[in-house]
C-alpha positions as CSV (number, residue, x, y, z in Angstrom):
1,X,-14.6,-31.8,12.6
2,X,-12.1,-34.1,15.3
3,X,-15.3,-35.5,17.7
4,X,-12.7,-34.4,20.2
5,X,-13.2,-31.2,19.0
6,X,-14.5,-29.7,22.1
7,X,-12.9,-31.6,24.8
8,X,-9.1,-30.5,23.3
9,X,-10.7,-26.9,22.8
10,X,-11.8,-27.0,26.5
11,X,-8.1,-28.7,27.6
12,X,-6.6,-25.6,25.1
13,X,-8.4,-23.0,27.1
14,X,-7.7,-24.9,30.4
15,X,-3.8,-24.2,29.1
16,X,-4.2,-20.4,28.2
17,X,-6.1,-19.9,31.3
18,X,-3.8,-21.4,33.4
19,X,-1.1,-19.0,32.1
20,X,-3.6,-16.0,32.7
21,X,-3.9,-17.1,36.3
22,X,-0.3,-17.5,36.8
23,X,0.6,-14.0,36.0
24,X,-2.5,-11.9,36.9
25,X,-0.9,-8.7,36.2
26,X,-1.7,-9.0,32.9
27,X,-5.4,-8.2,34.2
28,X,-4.1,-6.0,36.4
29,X,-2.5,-4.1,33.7
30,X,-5.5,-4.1,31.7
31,X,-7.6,-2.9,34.0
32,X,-5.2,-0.1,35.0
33,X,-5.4,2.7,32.4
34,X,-9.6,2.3,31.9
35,X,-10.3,3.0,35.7
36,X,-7.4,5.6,35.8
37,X,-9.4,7.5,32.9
38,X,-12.8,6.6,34.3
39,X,-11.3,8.8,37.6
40,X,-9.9,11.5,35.1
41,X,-12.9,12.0,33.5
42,X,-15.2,11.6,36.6
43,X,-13.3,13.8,38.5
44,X,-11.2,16.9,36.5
45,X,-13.0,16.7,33.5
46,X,-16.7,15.8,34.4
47,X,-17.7,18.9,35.6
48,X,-16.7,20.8,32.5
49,X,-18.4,18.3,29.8
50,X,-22.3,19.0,29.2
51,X,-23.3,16.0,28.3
52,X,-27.2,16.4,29.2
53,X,-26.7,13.9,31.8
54,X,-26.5,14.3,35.8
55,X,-24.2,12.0,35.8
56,X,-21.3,11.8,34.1
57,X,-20.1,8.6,35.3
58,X,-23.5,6.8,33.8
59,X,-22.6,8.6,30.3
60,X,-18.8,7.5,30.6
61,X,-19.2,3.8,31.4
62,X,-19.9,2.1,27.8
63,X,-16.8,4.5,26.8
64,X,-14.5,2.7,29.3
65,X,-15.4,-0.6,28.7
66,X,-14.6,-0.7,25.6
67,X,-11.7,0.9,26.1
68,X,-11.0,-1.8,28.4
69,X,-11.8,-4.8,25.8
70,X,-9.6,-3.2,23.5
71,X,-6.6,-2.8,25.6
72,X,-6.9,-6.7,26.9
73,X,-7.2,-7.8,23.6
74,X,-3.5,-7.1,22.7
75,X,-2.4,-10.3,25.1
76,X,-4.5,-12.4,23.0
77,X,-2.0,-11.0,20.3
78,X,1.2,-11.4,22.0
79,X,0.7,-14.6,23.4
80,X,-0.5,-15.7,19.8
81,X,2.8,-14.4,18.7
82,X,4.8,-16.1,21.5
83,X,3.3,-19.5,20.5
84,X,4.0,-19.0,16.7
85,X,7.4,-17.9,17.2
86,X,8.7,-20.5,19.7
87,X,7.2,-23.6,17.7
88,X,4.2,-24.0,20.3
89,X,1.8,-24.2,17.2
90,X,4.5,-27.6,15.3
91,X,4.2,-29.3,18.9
92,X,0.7,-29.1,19.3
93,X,-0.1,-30.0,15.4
94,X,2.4,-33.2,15.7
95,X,0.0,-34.6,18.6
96,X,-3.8,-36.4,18.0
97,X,-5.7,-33.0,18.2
98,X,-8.3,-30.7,16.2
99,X,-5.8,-28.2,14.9
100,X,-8.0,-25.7,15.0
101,X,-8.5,-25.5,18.8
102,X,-4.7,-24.4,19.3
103,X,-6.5,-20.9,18.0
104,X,-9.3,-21.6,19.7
105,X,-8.1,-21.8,23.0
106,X,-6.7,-18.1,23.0
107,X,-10.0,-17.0,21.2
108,X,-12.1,-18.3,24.4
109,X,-8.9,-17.5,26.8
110,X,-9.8,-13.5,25.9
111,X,-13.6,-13.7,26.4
112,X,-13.0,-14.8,30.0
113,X,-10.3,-12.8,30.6
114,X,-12.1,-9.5,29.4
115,X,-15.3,-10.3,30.8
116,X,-13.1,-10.4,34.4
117,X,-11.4,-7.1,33.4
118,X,-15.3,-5.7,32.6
119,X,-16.5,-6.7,36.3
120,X,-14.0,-5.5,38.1
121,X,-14.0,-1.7,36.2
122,X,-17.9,-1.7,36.6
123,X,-17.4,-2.5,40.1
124,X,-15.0,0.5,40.7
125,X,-17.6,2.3,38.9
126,X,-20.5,1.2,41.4
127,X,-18.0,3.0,44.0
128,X,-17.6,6.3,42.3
129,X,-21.3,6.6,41.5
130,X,-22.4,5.1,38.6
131,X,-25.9,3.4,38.8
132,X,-28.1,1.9,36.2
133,X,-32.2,1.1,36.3
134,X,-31.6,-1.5,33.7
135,X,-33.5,-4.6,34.6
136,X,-32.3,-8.2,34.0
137,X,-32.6,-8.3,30.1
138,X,-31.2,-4.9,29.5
139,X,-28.1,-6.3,31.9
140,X,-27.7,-9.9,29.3
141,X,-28.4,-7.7,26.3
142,X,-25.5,-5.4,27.2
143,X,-23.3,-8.5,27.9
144,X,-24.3,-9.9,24.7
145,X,-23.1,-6.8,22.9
146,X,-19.6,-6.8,24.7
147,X,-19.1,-10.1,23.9
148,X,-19.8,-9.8,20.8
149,X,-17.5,-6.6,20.3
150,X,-14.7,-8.9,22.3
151,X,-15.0,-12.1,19.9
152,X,-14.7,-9.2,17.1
153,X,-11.6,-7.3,18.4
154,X,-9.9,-10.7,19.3
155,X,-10.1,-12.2,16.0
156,X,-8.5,-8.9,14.8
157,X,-5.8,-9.8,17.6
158,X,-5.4,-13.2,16.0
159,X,-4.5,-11.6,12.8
160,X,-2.1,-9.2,14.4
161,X,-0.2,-12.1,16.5
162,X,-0.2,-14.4,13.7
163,X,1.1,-12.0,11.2
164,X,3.7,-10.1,13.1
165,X,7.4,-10.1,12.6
166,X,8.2,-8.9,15.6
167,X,7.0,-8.4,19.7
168,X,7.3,-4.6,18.8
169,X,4.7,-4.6,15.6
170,X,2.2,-6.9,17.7
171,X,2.3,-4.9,20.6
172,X,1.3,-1.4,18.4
173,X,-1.9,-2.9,16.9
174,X,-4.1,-2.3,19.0
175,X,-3.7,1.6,20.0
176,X,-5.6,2.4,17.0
177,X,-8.2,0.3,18.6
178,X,-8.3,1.9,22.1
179,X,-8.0,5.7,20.6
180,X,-11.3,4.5,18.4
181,X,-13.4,5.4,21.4
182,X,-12.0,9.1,21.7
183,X,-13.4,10.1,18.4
184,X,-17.0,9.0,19.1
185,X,-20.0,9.9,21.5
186,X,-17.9,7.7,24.3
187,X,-16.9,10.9,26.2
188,X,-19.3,14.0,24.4
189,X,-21.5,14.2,22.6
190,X,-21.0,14.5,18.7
191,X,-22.9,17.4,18.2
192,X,-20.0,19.6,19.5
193,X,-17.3,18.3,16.8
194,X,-16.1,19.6,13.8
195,X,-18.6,18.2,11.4
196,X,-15.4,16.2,9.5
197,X,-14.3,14.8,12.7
198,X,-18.5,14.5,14.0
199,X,-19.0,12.5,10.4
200,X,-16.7,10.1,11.0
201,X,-17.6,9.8,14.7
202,X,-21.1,9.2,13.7
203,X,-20.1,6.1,11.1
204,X,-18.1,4.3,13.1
205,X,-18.7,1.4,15.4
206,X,-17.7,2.6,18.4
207,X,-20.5,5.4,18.6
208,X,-23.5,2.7,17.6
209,X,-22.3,0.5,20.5
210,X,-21.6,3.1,22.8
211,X,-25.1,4.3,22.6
212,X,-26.8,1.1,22.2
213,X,-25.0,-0.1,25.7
214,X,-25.4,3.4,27.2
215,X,-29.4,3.5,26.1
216,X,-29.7,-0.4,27.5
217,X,-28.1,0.7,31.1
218,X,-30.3,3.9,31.3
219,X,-33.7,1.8,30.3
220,X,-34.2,4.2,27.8
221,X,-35.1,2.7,24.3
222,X,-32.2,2.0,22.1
223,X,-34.1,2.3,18.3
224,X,-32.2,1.3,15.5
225,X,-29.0,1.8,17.3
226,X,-28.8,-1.6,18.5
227,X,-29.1,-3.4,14.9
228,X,-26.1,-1.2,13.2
229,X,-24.2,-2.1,16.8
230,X,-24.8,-6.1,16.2
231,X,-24.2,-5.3,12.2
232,X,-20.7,-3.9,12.8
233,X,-19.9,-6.8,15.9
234,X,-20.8,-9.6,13.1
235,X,-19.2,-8.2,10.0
236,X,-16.0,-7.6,11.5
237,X,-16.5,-11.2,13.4
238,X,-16.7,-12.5,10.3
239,X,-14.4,-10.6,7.6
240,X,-11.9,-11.1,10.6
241,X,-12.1,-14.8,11.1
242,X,-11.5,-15.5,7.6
243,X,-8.2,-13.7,7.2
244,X,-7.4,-15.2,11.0
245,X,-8.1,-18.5,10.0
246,X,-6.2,-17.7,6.6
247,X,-3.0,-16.7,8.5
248,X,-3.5,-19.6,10.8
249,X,-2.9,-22.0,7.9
250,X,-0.4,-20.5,6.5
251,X,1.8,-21.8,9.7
252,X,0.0,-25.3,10.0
């Protein structure tokens, strides 16, 4: 590892920041369609979901967040794609840096972009109603889990910007990602699917997170939930940063 390794990651990030800050509709964006369902839901469909819950909102939230992470994470994508496809990645390599933190520096870029994205929709959702008697270490174990479900989804991203041929293909991506949530216990519960569509629902990631976060917000206890959550967050973490970092070289 380049003993500079961290100070050019942190002047990488300082550049993909810089470009978030400079065109902060890209938050705006994101943060756009997860509050505008968040109302839907609250307020048209709410009344007609049983959930088991007095409020709806509270069952909702881990649902839109992650909606929210996954809709973000396509910007991580396209400005991946942007830098491969105007020569950003040949500039950087022909300079005295750690190769690696060209990548890096949209990896972290997403984090802080999503966890700004996060606090702003659970702040519209303090408005509307939603409350939680989670205490301190429910709060951090929650954040742990989104950031570990954001580092998973943006390495996907870093495949998808990487690989793409065109601004069309790396734009698609990731609406397979943000429908995920529909077909799990985000919005009802599984109990009153289909039992094809409920057996998928059930296997899927999406369900063990949402009910790990949505058990952590309501101090209830989360069980084993919680462990085939972090198990899903770290495989994909990991099966995803070896084809990212595959793809990666292939242009260095």
């Amino acid at each position: 590892m380049n003993k500079y390794f961290f100070s050019d990651m942190g002047v990488m990030l300082g550049r993909s920041m810089r470009h978030i800050l400079r065109s902060m509709d890209t938050i705006i964006t994101v943060t756009i369609t997860p509050i505008a369902l968040l109302l839907l839901f609250v307020y048209v469909f709410g009344g007609a979901i049983k959930t088991g819950s007095d409020h709806y909102v509270n069952y909702l939230m881990p649902g839109i967040l992650l909606i929210a992470i996954a809709s973000g994470i396509s910007y991580t994508a396209y400005r991946l794609f942007l830098d491969k496809s105007k020569g950003i990645f040949e500039r950087f390599h022909s300079m005295p840096i750690a190769r690696s933190t060209v990548l890096w520096g949209h990896v972290l870029t997403s984090l802080v972009s999503n966890a700004i994205s996060v606090v702003i929709i659970i702040l519209v959702a303090l408005i509307i109603g939603f409350r939680s008697s989670a205490g301190v270490l429910s709060w951090l174990a929650v954040a742990g889990i989104l950031l570990l479900f954001t580092l998973a989804l943006t390495w996907i991203a870093a495949i998808a910007g990487l690989s793409a041929k065109s601004v069309d293909g790396v734009s698609a991506f990731s609406y397979p990602l943000i429908f995920l949530p529909f077909i799990s216990s985000a919005f009802v519960p599984t109990e009153s699917m289909p039992w094809a569509v409920r057996a998928f629902a059930e296997n899927q990631p999406v369900t063990s997170i949402v009910e790990s976060i949505r058990s952590l917000l309501s101090n209830q206890p989360v069980g084993n939930e919680i462990w085939v959550a972090l198990a899903w967050c770290v495989g994909i973490i990991m099966v995803a940063y070896i084809f990212a970092m595959m793809a990666y070289k292939k242009r260095v």
